[in-house]
N, C-alpha and C positions, 0 to 999 in steps of 0.2 A: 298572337302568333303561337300554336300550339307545334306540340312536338307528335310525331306519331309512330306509333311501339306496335311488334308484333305481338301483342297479347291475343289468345284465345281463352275466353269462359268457358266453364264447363258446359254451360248450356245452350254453348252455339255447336254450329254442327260441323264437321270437319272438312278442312279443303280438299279436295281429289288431289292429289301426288300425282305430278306431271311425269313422264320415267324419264330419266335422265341417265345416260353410261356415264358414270360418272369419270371415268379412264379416259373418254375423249368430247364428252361433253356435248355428247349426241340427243336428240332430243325424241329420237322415234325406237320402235322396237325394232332390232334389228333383222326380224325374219319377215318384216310387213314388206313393202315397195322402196315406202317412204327411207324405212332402216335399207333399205341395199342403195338406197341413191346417195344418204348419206355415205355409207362405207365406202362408194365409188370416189365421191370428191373427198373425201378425206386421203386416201388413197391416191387418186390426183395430187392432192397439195403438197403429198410426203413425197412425191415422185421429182415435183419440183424445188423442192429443197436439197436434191442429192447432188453432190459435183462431181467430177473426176470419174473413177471407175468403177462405182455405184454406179452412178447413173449411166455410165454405159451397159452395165451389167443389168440393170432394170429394164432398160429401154430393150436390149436383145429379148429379156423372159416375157415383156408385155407383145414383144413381135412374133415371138412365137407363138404366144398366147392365140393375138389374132390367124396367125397363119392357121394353126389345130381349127380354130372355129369356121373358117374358110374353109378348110379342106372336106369339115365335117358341112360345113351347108352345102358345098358342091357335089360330096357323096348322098347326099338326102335326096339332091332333086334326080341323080341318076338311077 
């Protein structure tokens, strides 16, 4: 039964460095798709964790959020 170590030699060749935020432990860059989807459920999760008047106070600014984008797609198609 052997044990096994992160040793690297000098003359092997290096691993690619995966990007990691390391603040929230995200795995994509955050200006690709992939980075805005995470930001979305991480966002999400922290939404869910709020009680009391936070989260009433979040829930109004995401309602409005939606309403601005409503208004602004029903201004586009007119």
């Amino acid at each position: 039964m052997g044990v096994e170590t992160e040793e690297r030699w000098d003359d092997e060749p290096e691993r690619p460095q995966q990007y990691v935020d390391g603040a929230w432990g995200r795995t994509a860059n955050p200006n690709s798709a992939d980075g805005s989807i995470q930001n979305i459920v991480a966002f999400g999760a922290g939404l869910t964790r709020l009680s009391g008047p936070r989260r009433t106070a979040a829930r109004l600014i995401v309602l409005l959020i939606l309403i601005g984008l409503t208004l602004t797609f029903v201004a586009a198609l007119v």
